[in-house]
C-alpha positions as CSV (number, residue, x, y, z in Angstrom):
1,X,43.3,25.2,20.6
2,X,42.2,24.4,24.3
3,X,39.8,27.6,24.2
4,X,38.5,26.0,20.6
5,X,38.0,22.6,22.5
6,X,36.2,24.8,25.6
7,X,33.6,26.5,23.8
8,X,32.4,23.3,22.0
9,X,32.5,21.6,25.2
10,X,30.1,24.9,26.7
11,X,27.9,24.2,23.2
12,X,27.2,20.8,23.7
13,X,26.7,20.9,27.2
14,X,23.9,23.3,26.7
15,X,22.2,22.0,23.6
16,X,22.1,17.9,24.0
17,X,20.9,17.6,27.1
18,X,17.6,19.4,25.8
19,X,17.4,17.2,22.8
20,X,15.0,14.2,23.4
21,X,17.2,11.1,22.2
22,X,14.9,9.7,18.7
23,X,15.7,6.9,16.9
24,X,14.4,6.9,13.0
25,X,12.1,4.2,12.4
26,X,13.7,1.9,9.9
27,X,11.5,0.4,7.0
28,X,9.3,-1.9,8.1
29,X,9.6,-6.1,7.0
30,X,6.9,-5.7,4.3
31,X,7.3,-9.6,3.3
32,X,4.5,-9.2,6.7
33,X,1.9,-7.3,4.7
34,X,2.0,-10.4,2.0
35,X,0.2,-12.1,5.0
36,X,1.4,-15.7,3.9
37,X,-0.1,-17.6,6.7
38,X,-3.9,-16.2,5.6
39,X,-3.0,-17.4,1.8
40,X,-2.1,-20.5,3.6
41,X,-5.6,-21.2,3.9
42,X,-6.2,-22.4,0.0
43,X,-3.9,-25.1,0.4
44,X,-2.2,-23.5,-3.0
45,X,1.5,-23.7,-3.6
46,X,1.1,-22.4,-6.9
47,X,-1.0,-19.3,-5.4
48,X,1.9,-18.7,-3.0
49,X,4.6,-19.1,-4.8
50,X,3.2,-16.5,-7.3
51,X,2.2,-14.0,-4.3
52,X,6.0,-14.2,-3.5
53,X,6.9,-13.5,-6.9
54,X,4.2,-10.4,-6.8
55,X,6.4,-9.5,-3.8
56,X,9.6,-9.0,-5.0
57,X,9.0,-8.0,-8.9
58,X,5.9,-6.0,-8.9
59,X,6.4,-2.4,-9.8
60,X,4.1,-0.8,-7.9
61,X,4.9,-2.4,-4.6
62,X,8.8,-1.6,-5.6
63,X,7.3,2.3,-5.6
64,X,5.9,2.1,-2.2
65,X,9.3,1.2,-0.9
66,X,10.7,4.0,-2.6
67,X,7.9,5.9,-1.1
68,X,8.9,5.0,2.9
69,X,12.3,5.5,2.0
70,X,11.8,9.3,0.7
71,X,9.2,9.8,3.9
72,X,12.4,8.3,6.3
73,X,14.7,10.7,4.9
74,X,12.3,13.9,5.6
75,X,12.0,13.1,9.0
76,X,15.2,13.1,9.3
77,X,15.6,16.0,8.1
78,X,13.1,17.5,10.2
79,X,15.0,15.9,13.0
80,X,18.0,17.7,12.3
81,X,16.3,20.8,13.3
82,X,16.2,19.7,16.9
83,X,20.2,19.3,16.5
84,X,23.2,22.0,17.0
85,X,24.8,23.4,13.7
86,X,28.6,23.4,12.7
87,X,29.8,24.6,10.2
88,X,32.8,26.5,9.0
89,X,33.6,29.0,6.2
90,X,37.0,30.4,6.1
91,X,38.0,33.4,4.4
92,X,41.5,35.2,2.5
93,X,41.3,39.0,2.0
94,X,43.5,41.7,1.2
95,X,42.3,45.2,2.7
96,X,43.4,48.3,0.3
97,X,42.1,50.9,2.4
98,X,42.4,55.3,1.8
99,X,43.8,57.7,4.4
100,X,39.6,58.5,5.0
101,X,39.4,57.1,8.4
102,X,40.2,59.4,11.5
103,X,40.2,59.4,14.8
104,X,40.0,62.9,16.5
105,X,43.1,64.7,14.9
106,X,45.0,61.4,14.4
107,X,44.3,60.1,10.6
108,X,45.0,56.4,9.2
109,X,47.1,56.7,6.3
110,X,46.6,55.0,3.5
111,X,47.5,51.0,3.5
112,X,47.1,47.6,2.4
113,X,46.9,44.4,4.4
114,X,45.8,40.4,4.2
115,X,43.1,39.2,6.3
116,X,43.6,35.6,7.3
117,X,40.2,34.4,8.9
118,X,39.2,30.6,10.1
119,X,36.0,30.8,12.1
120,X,34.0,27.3,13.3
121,X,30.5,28.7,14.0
122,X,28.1,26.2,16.4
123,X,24.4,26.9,16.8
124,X,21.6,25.7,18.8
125,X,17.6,26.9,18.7
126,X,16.9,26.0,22.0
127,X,13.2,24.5,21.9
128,X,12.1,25.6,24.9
129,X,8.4,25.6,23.8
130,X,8.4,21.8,21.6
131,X,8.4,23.7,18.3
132,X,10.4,21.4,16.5
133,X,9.6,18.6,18.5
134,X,6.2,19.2,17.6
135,X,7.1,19.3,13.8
136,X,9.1,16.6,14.1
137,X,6.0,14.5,15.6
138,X,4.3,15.4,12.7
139,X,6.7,14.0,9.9
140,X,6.5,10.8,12.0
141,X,2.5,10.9,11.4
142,X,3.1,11.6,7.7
143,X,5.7,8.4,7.1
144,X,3.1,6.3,9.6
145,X,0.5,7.3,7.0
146,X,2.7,6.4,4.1
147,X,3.1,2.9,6.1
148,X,-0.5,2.8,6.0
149,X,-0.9,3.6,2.4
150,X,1.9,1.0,1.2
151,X,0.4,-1.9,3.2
152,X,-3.4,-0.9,1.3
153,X,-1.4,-1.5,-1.7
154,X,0.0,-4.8,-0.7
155,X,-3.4,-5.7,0.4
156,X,-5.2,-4.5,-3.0
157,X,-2.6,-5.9,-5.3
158,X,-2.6,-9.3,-3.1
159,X,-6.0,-9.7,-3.2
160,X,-6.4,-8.6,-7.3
161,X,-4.2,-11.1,-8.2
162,X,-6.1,-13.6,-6.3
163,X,-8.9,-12.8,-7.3
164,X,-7.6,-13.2,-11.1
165,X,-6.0,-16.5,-10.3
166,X,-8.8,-18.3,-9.4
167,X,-11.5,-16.9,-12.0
168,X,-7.8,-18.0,-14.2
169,X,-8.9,-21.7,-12.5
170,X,-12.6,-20.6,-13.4
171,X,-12.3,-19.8,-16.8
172,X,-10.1,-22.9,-17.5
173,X,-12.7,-25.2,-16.0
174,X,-15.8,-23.8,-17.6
175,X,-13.3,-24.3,-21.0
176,X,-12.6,-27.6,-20.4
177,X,-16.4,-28.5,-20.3
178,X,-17.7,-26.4,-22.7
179,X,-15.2,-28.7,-24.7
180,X,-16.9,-31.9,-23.4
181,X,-20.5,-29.9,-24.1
182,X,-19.6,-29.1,-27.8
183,X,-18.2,-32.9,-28.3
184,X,-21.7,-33.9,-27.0
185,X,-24.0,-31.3,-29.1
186,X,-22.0,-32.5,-32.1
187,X,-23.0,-36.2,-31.6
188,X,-26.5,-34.9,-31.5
189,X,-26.9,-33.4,-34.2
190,X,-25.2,-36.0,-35.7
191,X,-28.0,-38.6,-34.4
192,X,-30.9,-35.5,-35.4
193,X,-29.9,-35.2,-38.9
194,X,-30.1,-38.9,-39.1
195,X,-33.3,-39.1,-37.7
196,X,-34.1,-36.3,-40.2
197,X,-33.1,-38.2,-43.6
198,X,-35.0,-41.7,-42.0
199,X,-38.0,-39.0,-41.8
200,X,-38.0,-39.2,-37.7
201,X,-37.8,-35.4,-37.1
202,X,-38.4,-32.3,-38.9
203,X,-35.6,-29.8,-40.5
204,X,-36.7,-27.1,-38.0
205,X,-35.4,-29.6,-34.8
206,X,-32.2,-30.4,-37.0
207,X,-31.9,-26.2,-37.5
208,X,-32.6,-25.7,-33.6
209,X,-29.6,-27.9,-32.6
210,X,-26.7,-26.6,-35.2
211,X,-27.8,-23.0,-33.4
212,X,-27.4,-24.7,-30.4
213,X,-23.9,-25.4,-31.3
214,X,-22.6,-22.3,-32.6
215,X,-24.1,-21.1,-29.6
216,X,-21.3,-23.2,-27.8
217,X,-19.0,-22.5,-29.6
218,X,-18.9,-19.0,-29.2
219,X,-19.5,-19.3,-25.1
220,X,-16.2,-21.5,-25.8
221,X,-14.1,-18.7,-27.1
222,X,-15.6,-16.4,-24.4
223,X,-14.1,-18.6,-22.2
224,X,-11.0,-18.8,-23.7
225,X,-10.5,-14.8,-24.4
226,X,-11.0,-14.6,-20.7
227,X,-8.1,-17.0,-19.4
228,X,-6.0,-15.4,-21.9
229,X,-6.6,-12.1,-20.7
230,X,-6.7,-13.3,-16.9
231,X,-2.7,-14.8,-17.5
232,X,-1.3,-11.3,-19.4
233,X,-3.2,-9.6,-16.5
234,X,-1.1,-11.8,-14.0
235,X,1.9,-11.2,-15.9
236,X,2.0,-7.5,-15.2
237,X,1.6,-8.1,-11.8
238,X,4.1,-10.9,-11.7
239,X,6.6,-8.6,-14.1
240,X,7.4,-11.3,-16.2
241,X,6.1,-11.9,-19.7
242,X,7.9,-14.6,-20.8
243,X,7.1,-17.4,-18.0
244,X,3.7,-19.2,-18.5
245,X,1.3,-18.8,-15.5
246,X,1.4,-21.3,-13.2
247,X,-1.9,-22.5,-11.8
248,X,-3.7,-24.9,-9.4
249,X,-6.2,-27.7,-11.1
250,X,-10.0,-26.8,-10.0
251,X,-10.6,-30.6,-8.3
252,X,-7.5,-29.3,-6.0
253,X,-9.3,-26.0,-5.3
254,X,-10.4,-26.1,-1.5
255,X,-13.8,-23.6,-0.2
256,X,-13.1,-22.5,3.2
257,X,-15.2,-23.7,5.6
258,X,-16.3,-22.2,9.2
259,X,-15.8,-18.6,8.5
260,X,-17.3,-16.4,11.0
261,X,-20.9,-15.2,9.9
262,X,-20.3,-11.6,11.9
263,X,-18.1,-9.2,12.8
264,X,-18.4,-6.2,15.5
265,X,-17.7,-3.6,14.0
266,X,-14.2,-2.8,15.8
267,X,-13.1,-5.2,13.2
268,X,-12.2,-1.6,10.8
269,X,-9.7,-0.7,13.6
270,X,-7.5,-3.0,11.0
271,X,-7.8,-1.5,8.1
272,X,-4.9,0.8,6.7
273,X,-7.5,3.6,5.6
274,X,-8.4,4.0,9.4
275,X,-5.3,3.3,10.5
276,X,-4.5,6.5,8.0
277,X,-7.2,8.7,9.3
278,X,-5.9,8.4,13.1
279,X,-2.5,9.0,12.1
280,X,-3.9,12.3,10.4
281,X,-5.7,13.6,13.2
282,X,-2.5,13.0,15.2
283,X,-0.5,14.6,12.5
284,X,-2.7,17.9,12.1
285,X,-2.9,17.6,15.9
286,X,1.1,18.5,15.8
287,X,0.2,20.9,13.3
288,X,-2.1,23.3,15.5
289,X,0.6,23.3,18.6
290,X,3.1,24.0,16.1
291,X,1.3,26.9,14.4
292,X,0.7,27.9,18.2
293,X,3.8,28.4,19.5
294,X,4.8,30.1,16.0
295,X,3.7,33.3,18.5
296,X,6.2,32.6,20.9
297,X,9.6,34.1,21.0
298,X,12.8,32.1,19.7
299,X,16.2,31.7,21.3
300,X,19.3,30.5,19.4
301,X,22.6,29.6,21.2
302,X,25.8,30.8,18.8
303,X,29.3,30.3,19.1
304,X,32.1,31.0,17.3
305,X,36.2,29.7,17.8
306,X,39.0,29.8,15.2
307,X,41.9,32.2,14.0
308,X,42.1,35.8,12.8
309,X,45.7,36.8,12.0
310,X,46.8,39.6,9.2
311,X,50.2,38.0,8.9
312,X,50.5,34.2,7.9
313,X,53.1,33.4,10.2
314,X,51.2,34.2,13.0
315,X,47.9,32.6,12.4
316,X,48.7,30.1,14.7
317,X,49.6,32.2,17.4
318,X,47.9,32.8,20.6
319,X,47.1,35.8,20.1
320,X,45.4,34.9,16.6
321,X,42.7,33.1,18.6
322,X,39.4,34.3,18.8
323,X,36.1,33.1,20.7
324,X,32.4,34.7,21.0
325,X,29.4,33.1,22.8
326,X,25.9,34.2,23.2
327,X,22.4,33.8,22.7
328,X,20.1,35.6,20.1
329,X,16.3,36.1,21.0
330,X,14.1,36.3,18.1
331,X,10.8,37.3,17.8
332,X,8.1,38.9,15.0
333,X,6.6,41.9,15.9
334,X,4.1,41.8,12.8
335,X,3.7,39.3,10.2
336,X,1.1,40.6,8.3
337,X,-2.0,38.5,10.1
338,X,0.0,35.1,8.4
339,X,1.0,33.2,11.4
340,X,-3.1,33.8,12.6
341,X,-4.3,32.8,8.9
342,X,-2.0,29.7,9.4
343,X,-3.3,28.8,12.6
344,X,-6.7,28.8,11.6
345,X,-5.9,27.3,8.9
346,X,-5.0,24.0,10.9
347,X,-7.9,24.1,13.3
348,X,-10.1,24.0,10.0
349,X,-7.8,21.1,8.5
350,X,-8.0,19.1,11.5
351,X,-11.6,19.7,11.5
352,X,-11.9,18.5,8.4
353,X,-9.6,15.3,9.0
354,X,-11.6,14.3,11.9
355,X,-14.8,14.2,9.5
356,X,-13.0,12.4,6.6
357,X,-12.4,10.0,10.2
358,X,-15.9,9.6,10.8
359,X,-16.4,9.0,7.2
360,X,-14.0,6.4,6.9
361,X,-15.6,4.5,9.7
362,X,-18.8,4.3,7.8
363,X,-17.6,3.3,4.8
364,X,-15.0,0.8,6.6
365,X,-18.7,-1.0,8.3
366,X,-20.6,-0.8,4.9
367,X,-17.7,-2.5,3.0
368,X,-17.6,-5.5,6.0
369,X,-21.0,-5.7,6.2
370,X,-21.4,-6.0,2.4
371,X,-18.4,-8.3,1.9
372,X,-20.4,-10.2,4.8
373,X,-23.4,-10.9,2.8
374,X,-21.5,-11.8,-0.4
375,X,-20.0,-14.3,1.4
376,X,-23.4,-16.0,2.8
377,X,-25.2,-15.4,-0.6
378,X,-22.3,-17.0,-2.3
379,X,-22.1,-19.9,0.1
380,X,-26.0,-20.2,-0.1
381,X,-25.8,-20.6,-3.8
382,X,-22.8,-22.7,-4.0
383,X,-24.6,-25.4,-1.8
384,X,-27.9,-25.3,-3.8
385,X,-25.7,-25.8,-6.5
386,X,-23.5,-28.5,-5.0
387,X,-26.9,-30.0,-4.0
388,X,-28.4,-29.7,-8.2
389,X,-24.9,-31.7,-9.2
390,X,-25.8,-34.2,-7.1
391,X,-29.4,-34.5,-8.1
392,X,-28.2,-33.8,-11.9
393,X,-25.2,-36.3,-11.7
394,X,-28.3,-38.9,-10.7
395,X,-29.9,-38.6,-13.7
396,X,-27.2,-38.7,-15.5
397,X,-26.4,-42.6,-14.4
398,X,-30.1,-43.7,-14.3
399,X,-29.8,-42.6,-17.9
400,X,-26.7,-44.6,-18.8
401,X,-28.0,-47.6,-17.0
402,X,-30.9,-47.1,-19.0
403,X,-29.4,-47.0,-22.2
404,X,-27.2,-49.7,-21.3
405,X,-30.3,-52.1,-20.5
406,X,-32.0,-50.9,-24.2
407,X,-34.6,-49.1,-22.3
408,X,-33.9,-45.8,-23.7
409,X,-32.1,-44.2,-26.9
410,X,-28.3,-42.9,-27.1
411,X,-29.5,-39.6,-27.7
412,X,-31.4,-39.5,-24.6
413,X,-28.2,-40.4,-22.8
414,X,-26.5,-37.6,-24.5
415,X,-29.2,-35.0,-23.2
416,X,-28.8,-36.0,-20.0
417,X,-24.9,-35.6,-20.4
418,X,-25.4,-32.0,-21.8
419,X,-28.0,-31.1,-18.7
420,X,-24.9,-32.4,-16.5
421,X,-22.0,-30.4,-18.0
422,X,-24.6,-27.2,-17.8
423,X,-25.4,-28.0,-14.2
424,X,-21.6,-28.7,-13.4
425,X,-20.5,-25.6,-15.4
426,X,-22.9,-23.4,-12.7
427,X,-21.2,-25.4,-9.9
428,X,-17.9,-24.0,-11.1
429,X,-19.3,-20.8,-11.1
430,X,-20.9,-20.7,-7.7
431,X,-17.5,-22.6,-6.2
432,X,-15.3,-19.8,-7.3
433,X,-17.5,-17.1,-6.9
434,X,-17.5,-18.3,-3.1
435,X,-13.7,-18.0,-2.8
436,X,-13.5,-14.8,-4.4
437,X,-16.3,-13.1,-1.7
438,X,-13.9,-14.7,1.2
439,X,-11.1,-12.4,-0.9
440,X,-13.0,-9.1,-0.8
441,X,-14.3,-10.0,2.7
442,X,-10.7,-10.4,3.5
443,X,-9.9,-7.1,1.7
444,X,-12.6,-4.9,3.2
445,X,-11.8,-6.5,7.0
446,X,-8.3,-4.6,6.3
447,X,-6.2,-7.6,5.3
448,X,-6.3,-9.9,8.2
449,X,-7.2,-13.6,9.2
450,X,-10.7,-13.7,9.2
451,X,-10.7,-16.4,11.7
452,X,-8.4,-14.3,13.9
453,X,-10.2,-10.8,13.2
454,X,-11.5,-9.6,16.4
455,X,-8.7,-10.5,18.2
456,X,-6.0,-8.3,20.0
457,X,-8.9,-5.4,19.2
């Protein structure tokens, strides 16, 4: 046993001191890619809380995990090739050997015996050129991109459902006042098919407003199709069909104000598709010195301890014990032109990977710069909007103090209600539609505070 104890001693101290020391990057808090603090920023409880609850029951986002966790273990695995081998396979014969072998003029007779073998086998490629390091590097690119890749799916899915809840608010709004604008339509054409039989109007103005108010109607059950199919699409992504959506009021909705009007262009160094791309390049980058030193001789450390006896009793013996140590150069002569085919295969996929780079960066600045002037057109409109409420709601009380005075008739007052609710009902629109653009600007700037986006670049 002391020689079994030496060799693995003389193993180890030739292999692990040549082994870089790596720890295995564990999974990374993802509850930081909800990016809580941004959603903070809508003054929404209800918002958050359901972003939580995207968090831990959406499918998809469950699938990513699974994803980091399968790319974890392969590195690992790739790891392992850096690392000596033990292992040991024991084996029980019995020899039945014919009086065929000879030795000069001395011949073996004929015999039978029981081979008792117990062998512990070490191993160790010594990587003397970074081979497996190099792969190793690589596997680490691959889970980085994987990282990448799950936190563009926290961002999309994030961003969806926000983008859902709010038109939710949107199409619950523009319900609740079609409502109010069908109430009104039906009083006047109440009061025009009075005037009608008292000989005050003709049948075709009496005709014009019933069209008027099918025409309502049928914008109401747009309306209402649309939040219905806004709360089962937030149900998927909440993996709950039996709860009811819970949702903000519109009065409570809050516009954010002071957003930056520009953005350098560094401001795609946060996005996870860039992110991606650099992590490639560094991953084919491995790649190429790997298939590289594929040309270069190998060199593999074995050892071998345990117990070879042909009697039982004396297996455990001294002189039962055996021991072999030495090292094994490898190296192919001819491969058939496949290690050269494989190396240029990797220069032309690295090639390749930096263009899809220099793509991405284009794409990442048209998505900014287009989420950019979404954002100022829908700010624009939502203050000339804001500004026609105003003006609208005006006319709307000189009529009522009108009418209340006897200077003008109720129907009147009921027009100027109807050019109200259709001048709020575009107000609506415009306020939402101004939210959502600071969503996809937020999206396309790669999922962080856009008040904080250019800094720590």
């Amino acid at each position: 046993m002391r020689k079994f104890c030496i060799i693995l001693f003389i193993v180890f101290s030739i292999c692990l001191p040549s082994i870089a020391k790596k720890e295995i990057p564990n999974g990374e808090k993802t509850i930081e890619y909800l990016n809580i603090k941004w959603w903070d920023n809508y003054k929404d409880e209800y918002l958050k809380d359901n972003l939580i609850t995207v968090y831990k029951n959406n499918y998809d986002l469950k699938n990513t995990a699974l994803k980091i966790q399968e790319n974890e273990k392969l590195v690992k695995m790739q790891f392992a090739n850096e690392l000596p081998f033990i292992g040991f396979s024991g084996d029980l014969n019995r020899d039945l050997q014919a009086p065929r072998q000879q030795f000069g003029d001395m011949q073996i007779p004929k015999y039978s015996q029981y081979n008792y073998l117990l062998p512990l086998t070490a191993g160790y490629e010594v990587d003397i050129w970074g081979l497996n390091r190099f792969k190793t590097k690589s596997m680490e690119q691959q889970l980085e991109m994987v990282k990448q890749a799950q936190r563009a799916t926290y961002i999309s899915l994030t961003s969806d459902f926000a983008s859902d809840y709010f038109n939710l608010i949107k199409a619950d709004k523009l319900s609740q006042i079609q409502e109010e604008l069908i109430k009104t339509q039906e009083k006047i054409l109440s009061m025009t098919q009075d005037k009608y039989e008292t000989g005050l109007c003709t049948i075709n103005e009496v005709l014009a407003e019933e069209k008027y108010l099918t025409s309502l109607k049928e914008e109401k059950n747009k309306h209402d199709l649309t939040k219905n199919l806004l709360k089962e699409s937030l149900k998927v992504y909440l993996a709950n069909n039996e709860d009811e959506i819970k949702y903000n009021s519109y009065e409570k909705v809050t516009v954010l104000n002071n957003l930056p009007k520009e953005y350098s262009s560094a401001v795609i160094s946060n996005r996870p598709d860039f992110k991606q791309q650099e992590a490639n390049i560094k991953r084919i980058g491995f790649d190429v010195k790997a298939a590289k030193r594929e040309f270069l001789p190998k060199f593999t450390i074995i050892g071998q301890v345990g117990l070879n006896a042909y009697h039982l009793n004396e297996l455990f013996h001294g002189a039962s014990q055996f021991l072999n140590l030495g090292v094994l150069p490898s190296m192919d002569l001819f491969s058939g032109g496949r290690k050269i085919a494989f190396l240029k295969l990797k220069k032309f996929q690295y090639e390749e990977a930096l263009n899809d780079y220099q793509k991405t960066i284009l794409e990442g600045v048209k998505e900014v710069n287009s989420g950019l002037l979404e954002y100022k057109t829908a700010n624009d409109n939502y203050n000339e909007s804001t500004n026609r409420l105003k003006t609208q709601t005006k006319i709307y009380t000189l009529a009522k103090e009108k009418n209340e005075i006897g200077a003008s008739a109720d129907i009147d007052t009921l027009y100027a209600k109807e050019a109200y609710l259709l001048t709020q009902k575009e107000e609506v629109s415009n306020k939402i539609n101004l939210i959502i653009s600071t969503i996809g600007l937020y999206k396309a700037a790669g999922g962080v505070d856009l008040y904080k986006a250019e800094e720590n670049l």
